[in-house]
Residue frames relative to the residue before (quaternion, step in Angstrom):
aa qw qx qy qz dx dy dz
X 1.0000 0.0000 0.0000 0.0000 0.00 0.00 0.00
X 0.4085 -0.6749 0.5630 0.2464 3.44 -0.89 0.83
X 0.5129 -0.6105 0.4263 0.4273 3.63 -1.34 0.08
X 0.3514 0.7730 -0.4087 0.3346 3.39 1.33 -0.02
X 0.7881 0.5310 -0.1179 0.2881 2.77 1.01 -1.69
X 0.5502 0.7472 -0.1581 0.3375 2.90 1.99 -1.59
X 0.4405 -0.6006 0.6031 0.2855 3.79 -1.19 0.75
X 0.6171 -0.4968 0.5874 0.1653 2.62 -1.67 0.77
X 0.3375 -0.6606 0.6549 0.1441 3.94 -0.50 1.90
X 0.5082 -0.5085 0.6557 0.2305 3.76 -1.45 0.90
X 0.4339 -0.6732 0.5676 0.1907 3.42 -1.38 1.62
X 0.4952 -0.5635 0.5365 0.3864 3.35 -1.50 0.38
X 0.7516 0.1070 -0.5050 0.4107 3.07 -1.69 1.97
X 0.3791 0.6636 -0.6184 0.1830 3.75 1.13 0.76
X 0.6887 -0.4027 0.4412 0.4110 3.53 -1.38 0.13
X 0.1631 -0.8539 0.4573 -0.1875 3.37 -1.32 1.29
X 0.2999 0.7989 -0.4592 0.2470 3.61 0.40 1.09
X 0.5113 -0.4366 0.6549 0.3451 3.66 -1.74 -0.26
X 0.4657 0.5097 -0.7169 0.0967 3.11 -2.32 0.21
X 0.6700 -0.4893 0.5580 -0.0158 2.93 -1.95 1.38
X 0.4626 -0.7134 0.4634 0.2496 3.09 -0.76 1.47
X 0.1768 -0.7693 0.4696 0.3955 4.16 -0.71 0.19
X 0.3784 0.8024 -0.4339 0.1571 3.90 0.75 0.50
X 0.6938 0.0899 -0.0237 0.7142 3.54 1.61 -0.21
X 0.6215 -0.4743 0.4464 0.4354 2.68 -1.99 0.24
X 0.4799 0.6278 -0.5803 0.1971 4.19 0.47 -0.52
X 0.1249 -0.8672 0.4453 0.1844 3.61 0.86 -0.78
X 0.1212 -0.8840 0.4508 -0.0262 3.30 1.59 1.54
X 0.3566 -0.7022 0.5741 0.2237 3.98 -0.72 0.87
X 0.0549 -0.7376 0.6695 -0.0678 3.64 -1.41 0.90
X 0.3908 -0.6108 0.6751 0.1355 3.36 -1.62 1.36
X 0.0693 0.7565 -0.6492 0.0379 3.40 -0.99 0.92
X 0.1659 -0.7174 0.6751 0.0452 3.80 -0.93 1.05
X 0.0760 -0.7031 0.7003 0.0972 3.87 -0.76 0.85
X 0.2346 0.7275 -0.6384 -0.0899 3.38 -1.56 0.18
X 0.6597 -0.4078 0.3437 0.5296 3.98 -0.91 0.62
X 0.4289 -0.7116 0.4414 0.3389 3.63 -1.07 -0.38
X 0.6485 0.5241 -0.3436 0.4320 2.95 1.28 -0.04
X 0.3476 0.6969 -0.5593 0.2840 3.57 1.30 0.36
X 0.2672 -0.7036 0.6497 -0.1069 2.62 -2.07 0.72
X 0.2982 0.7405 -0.3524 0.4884 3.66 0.18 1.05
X 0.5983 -0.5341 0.4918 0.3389 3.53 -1.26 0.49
X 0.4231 -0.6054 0.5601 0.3753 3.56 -1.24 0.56
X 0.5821 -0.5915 0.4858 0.2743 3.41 -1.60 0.52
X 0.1963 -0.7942 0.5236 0.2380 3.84 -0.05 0.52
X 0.7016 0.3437 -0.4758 0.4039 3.66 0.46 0.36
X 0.3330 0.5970 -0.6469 0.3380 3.70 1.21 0.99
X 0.3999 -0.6508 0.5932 0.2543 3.49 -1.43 0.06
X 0.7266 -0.4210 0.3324 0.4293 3.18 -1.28 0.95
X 0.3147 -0.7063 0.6340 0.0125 3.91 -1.09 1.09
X 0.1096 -0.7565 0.6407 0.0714 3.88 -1.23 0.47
X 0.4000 -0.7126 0.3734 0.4390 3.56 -0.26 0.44
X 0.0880 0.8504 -0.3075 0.4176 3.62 0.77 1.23
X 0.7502 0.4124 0.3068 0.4160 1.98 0.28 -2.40
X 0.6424 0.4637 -0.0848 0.6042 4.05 1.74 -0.71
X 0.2261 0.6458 -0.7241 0.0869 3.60 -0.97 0.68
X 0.2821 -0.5170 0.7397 0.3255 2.87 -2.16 -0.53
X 0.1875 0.7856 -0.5835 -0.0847 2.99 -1.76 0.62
X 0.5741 -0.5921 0.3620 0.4344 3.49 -0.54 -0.01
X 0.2456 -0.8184 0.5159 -0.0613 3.45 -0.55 1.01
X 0.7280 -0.1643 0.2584 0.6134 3.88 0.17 0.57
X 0.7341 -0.3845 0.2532 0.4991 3.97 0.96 1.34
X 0.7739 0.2669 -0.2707 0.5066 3.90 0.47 -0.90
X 0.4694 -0.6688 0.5034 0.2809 3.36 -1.49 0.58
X 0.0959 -0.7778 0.6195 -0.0458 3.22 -0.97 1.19
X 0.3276 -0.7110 0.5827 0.2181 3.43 -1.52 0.53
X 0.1749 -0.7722 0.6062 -0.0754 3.06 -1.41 1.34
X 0.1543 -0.7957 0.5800 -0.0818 3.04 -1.31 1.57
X 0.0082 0.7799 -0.6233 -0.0561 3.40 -0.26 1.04
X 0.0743 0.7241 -0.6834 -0.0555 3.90 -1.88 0.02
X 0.5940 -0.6598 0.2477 0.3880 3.58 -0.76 0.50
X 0.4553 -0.5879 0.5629 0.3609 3.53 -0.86 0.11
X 0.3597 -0.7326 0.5529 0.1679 3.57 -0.91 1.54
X 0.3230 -0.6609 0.6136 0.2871 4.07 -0.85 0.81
């Protein structure tokens, strides 16, 4: 993969939470880091490596924000 290709890693002090996938009953846990898109800011170094998968935009309270989700290790 070029870096072209590569998502954008979540600056240090993006938003940070849990939640469970809703597609079954397994209720598989997920790390998820929002920030605005227009941040700006070192990447956090205790994100883990990201696939573009793994990267969207969405709208977040009206403004478009990028979201990054990966599983939660057991």
């Amino acid at each position: 993969m070029s870096d072209s290709a590569a998502p954008p890693r979540p600056p240090l002090g993006a938003e940070q939470f849990t939640t469970a996938c809703d597609y079954c009953v397994v209720g598989c846990s997920y790390r998820v880091w929002r920030w605005p898109v227009d941040a700006r800011g070192a990447p956090d170094p205790g994100v883990p490596f990201a696939n573009p998968a793994q990267h969207n935009v969405v709208r977040w309270q009206a403004e478009p924000t990028t979201c990054w989700c990966c599983p939660m290790r057991r």
